[in-house]
DRENDO-1510 file (C-alpha; in Angstrom, 1 decimal, always signed):
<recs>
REC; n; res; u; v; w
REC; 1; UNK; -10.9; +9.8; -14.4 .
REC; 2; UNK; -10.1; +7.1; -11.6 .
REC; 3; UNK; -9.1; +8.9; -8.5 .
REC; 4; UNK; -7.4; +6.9; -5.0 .
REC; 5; UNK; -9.5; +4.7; -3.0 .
REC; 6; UNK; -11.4; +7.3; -0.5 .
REC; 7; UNK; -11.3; +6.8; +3.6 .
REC; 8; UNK; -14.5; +4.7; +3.0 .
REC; 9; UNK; -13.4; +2.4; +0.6 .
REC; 10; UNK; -10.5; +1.4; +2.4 .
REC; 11; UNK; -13.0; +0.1; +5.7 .
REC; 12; UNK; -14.1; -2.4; +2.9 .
REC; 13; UNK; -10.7; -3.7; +2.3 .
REC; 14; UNK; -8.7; -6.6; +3.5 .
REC; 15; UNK; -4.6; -5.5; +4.0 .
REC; 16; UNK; -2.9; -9.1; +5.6 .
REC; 17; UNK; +0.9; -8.1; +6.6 .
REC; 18; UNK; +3.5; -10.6; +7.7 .
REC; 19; UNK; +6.2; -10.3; +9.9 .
REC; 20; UNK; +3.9; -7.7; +11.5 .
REC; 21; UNK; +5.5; -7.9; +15.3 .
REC; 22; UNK; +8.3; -5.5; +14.8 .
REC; 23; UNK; +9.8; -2.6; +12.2 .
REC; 24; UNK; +8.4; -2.5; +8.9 .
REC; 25; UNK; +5.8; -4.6; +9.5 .
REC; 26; UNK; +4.5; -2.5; +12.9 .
REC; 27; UNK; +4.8; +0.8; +10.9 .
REC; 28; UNK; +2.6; -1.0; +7.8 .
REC; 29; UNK; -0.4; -1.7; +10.7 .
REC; 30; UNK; -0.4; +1.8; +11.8 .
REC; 31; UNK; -0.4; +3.1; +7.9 .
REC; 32; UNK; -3.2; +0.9; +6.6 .
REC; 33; UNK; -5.4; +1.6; +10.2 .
REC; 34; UNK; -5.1; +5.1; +10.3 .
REC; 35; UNK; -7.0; +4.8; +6.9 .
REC; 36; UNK; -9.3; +2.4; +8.7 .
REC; 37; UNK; -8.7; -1.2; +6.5 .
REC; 38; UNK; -9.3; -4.5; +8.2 .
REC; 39; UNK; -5.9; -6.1; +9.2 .
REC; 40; UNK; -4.7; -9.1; +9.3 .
REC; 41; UNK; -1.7; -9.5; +11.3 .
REC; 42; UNK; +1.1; -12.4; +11.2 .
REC; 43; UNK; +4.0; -13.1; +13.2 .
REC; 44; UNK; +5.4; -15.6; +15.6 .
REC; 45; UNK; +5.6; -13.6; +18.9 .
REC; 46; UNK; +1.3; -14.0; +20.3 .
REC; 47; UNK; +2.2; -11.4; +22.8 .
REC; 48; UNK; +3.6; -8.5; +20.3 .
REC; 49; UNK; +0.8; -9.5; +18.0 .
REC; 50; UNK; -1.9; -9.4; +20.7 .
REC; 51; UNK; -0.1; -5.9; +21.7 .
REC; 52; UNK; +0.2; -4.4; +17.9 .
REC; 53; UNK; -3.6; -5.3; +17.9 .
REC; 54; UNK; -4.7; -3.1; +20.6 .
REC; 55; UNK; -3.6; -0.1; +19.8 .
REC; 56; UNK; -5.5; -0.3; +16.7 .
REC; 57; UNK; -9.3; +0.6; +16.6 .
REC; 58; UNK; -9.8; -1.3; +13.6 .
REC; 59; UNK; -11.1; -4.7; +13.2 .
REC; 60; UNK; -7.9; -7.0; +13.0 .
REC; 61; UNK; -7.4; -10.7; +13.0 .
REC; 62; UNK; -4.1; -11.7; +14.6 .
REC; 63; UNK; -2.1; -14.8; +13.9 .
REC; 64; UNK; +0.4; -16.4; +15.5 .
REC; 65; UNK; +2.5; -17.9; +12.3 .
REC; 66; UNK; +5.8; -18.7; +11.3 .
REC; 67; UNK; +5.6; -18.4; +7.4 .
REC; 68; UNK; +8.3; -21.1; +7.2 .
REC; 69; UNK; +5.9; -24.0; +8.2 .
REC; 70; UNK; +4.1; -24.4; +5.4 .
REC; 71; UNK; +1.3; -26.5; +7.0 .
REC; 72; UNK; +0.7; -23.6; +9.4 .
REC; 73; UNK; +0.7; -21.5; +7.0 .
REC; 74; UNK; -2.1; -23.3; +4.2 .
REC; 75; UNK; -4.0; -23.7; +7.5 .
REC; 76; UNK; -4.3; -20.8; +9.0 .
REC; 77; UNK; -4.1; -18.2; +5.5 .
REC; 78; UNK; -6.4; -20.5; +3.9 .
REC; 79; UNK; -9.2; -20.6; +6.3 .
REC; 80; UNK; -9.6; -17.1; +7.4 .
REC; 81; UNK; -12.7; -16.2; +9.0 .
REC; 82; UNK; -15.0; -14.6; +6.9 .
REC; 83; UNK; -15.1; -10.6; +7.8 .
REC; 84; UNK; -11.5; -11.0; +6.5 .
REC; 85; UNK; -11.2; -14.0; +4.0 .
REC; 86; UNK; -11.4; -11.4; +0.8 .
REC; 87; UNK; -7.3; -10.3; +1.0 .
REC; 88; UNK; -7.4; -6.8; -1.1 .
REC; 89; UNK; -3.4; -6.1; -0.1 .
REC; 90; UNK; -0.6; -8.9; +0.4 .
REC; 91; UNK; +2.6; -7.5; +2.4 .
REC; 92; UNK; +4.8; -9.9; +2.3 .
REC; 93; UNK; +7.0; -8.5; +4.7 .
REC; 94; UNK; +8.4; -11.2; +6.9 .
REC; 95; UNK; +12.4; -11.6; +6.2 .
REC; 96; UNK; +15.7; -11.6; +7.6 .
REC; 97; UNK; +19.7; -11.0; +7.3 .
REC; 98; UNK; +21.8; -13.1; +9.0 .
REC; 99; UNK; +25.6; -12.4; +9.6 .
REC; 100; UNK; +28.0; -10.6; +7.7 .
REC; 101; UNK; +31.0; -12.6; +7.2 .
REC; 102; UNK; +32.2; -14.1; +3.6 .
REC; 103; UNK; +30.7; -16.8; +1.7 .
REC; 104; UNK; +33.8; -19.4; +3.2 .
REC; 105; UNK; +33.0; -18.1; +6.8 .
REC; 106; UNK; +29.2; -17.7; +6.8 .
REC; 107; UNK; +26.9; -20.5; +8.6 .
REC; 108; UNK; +24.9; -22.7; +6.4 .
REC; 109; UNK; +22.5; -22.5; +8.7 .
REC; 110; UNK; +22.1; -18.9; +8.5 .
REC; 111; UNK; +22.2; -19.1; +4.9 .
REC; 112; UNK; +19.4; -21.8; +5.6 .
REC; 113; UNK; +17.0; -19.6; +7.7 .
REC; 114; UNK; +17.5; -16.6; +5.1 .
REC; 115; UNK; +16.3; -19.0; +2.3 .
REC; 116; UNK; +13.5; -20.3; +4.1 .
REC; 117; UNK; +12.3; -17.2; +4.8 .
REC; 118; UNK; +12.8; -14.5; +2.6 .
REC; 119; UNK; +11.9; -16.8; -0.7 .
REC; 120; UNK; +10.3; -20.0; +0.5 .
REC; 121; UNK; +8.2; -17.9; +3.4 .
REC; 122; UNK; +7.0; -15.2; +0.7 .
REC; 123; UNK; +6.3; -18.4; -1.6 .
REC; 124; UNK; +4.4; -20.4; +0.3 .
REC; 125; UNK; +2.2; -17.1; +1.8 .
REC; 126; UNK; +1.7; -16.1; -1.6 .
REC; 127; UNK; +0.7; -19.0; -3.4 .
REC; 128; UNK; -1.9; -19.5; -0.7 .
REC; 129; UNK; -3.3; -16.1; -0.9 .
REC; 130; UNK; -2.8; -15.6; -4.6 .
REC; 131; UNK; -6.0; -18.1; -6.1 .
REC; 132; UNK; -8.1; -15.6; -4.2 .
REC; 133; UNK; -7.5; -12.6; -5.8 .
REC; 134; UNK; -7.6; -14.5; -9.3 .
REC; 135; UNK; -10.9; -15.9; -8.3 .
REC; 136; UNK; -12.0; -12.3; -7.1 .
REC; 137; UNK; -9.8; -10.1; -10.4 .
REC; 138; UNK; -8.3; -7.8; -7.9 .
REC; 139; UNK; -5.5; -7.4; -5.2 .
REC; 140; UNK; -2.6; -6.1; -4.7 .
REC; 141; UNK; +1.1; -8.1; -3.4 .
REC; 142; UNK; +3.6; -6.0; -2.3 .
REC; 143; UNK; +6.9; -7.9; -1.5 .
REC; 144; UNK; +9.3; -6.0; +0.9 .
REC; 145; UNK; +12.7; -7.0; -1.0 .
REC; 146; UNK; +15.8; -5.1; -0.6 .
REC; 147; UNK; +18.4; -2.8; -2.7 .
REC; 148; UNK; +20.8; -5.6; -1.5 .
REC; 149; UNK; +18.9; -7.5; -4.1 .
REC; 150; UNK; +20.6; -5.5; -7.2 .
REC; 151; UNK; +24.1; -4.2; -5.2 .
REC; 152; UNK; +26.3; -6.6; -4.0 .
REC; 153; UNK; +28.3; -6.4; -0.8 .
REC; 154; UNK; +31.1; -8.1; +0.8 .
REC; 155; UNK; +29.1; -10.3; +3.6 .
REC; 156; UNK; +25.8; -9.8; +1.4 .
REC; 157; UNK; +26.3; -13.0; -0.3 .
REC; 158; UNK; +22.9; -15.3; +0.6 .
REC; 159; UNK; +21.2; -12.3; +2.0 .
REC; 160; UNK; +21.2; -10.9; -1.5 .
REC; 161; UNK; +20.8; -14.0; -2.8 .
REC; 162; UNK; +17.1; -14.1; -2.1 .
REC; 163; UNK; +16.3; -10.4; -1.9 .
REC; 164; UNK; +17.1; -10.7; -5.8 .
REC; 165; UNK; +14.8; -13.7; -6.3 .
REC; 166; UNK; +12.6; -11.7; -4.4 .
REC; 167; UNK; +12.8; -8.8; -7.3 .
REC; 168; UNK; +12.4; -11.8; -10.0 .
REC; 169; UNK; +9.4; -13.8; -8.7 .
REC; 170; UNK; +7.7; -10.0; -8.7 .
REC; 171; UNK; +8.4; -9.7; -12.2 .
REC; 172; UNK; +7.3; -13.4; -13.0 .
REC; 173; UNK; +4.2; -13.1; -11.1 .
REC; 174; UNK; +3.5; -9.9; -12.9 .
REC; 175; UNK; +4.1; -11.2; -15.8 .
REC; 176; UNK; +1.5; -14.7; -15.1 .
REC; 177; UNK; -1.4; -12.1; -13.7 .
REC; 178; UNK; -0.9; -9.5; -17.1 .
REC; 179; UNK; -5.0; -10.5; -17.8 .
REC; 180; UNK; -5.9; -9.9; -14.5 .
REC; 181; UNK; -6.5; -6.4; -12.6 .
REC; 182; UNK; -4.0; -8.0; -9.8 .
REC; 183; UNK; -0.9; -5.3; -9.2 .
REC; 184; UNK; +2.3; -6.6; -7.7 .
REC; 185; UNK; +4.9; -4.3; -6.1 .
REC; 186; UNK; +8.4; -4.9; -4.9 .
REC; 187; UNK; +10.1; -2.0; -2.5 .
REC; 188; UNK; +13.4; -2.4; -2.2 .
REC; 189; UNK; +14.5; -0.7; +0.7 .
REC; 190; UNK; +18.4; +0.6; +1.5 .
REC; 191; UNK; +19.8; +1.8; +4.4 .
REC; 192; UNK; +16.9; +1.7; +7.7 .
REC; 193; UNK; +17.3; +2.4; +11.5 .
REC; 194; UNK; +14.4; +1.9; +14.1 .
REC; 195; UNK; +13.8; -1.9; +13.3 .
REC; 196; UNK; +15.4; -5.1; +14.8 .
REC; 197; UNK; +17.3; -5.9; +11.4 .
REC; 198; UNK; +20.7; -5.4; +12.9 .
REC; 199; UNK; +20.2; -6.5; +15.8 .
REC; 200; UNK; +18.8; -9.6; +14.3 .
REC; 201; UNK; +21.6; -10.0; +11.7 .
REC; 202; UNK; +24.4; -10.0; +14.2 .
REC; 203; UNK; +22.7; -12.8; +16.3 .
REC; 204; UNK; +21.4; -9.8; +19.6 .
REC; 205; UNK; +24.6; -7.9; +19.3 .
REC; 206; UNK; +23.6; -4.5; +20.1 .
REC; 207; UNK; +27.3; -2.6; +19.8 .
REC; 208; UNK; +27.7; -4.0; +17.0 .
REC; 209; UNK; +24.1; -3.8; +15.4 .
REC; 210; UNK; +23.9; +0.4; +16.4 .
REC; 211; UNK; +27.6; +0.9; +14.6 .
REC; 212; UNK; +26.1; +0.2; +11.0 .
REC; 213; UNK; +23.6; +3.4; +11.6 .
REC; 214; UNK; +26.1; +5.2; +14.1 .
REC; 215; UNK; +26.5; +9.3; +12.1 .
REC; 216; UNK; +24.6; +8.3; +9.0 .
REC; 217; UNK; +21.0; +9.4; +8.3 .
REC; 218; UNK; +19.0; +6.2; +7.4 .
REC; 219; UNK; +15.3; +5.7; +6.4 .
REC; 220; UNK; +12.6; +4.9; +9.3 .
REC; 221; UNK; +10.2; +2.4; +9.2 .
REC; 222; UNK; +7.5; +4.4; +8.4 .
REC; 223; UNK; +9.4; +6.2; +5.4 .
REC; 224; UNK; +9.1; +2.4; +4.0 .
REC; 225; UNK; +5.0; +2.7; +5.2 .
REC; 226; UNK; +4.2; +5.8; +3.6 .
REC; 227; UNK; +6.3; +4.2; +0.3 .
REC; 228; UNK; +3.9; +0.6; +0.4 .
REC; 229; UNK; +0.9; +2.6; +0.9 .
REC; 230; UNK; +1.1; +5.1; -2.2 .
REC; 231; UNK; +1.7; +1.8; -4.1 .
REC; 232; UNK; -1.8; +0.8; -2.7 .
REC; 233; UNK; -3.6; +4.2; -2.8 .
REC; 234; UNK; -2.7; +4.5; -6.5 .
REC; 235; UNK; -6.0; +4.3; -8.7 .
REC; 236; UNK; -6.4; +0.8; -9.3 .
REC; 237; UNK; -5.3; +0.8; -13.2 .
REC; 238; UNK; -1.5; +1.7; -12.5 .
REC; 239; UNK; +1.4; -0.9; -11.4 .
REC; 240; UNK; +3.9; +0.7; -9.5 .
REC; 241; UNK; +6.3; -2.6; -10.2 .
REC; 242; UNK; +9.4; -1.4; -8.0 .
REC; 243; UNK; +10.2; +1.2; -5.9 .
REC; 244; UNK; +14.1; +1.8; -4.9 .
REC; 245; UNK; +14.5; +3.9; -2.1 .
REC; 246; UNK; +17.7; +4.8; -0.2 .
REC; 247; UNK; +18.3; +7.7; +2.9 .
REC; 248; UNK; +20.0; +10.6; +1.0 .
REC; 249; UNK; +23.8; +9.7; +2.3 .
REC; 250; UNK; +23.5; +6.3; +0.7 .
REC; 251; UNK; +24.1; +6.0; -3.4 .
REC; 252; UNK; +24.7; +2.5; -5.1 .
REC; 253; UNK; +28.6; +3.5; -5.9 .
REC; 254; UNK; +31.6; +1.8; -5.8 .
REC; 255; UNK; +32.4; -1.8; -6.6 .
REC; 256; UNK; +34.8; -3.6; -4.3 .
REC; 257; UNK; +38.3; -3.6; -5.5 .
REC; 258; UNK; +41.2; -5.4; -3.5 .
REC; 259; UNK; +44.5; -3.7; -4.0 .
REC; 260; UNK; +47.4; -6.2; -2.7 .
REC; 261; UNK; +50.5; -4.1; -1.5 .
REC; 262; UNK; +53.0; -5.0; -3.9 .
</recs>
């Protein structure tokens, strides 16, 4: 009977996270190095990056990338240095929410950002990572997608836009790799305090940011960790192909309904 990868066999594997400078994508780095795997570690801030990698005592290869600039990106993913060229695990964790306000209100260039990033970004990363694994019949993607990808919400609009492509292109992919031994896994996160997310979404507005978690209980980042690592750990035969995972005070109920005073 299969069982998990052991301590050991993780040292011989490859885990390559995006976004890795903050939130989700710190917590992933700790996870994946406290079972000793190589890392490789993307994100556009050098200093964070060059920070993240010191307080890890495994063998990591950092990179300064934006996984918008495709160039960059082909570059950089596609010539890694040898000790780490052999990706085993894919995070594609690098994403965004911008603003809140309806569809009539919202900035197109928000709505921009949010496309280039959570679809194209995840695109582009994965179709340069992707021939590898085929080449090598094994790997593992994990895209970090959202529940905001299946619930609507007023403001949601783009933001949910591309979470739910998100959910689709893990199903498609799925379905291209079926005669391979290549997983692909899409967590879909709800509400998560203890990242920049909100802070980031309302544009550095702090106040406003900490009102969204203020007397609720909310997932951490290393609840979403612990969730993107079992998907990993599992023996190598079963697909976990989405996870959905919410703090215990959120439920997906209620649709919006207006109710003019007559």
């Amino acid at each position: 009977m299969s069982s998990p990868p052991s301590l050991l066999d993780w040292k011989n594997r490859t885990v390559l996270i995006t976004g890795a400078t903050a939130g989700f994508g710190t917590a992933f780095a700790h996870r994946y190095a406290a079972v000793g795997a190589r890392l490789i570690l993307c994100g556009r801030r050098t200093e964070r990056l060059e920070a993240l990698a010191a307080q890890l005592s495994v063998p990591v290869h950092a990179v300064t990338l934006d996984v918008r600039d495709r160039p960059a990106v082909e570059t950089a993913l596609g010539n890694l240095p040898a000790a780490f060229a052999d990706v085993d695990v894919l995070v594609n964790n690098a994403g965004l929410a911008l603003g809140l306000e309806p569809a009539s209100k919202a900035s197109l260039d928000d709505w921009e950002i949010m496309v280039d990033t959570n679809l194209k970004g995840l695109m582009i990363v994965t179709r340069t990572i992707l021939p590898g694994m085929v080449a090598r019949d094994r790997g593992h993607i994990v895209n970090i997608g959202s529940v905001a990808g299946t619930y609507p919400y007023p403001g949601g609009n783009m933001y949910g836009a591309t979470k739910a492509a998100v959910a689709q292109f893990s199903r498609n992919l799925a379905a291209d790799l079926v005669n391979t031994a290549i997983r692909v896994t899409n967590i879909e996160p709800g509400l998560c305090s203890g990242s920049e997310f909100s802070q980031v979404r309302f544009h550095g507005d702090e106040d406003r940011a900490a009102k969204v978690y203020e007397g609720a209980v909310s997932l951490t980042p290393d609840d979403v960790a612990e969730a993107v690592f079992w998907t990993t750990a599992l023996p190598r035969h079963v697909n976990i192909t989405r996870v959905e995972m919410m703090p215990v005070g959120q439920a997906p109920a209620g649709l919006a309904v207006h109710r003019p005073k007559v």
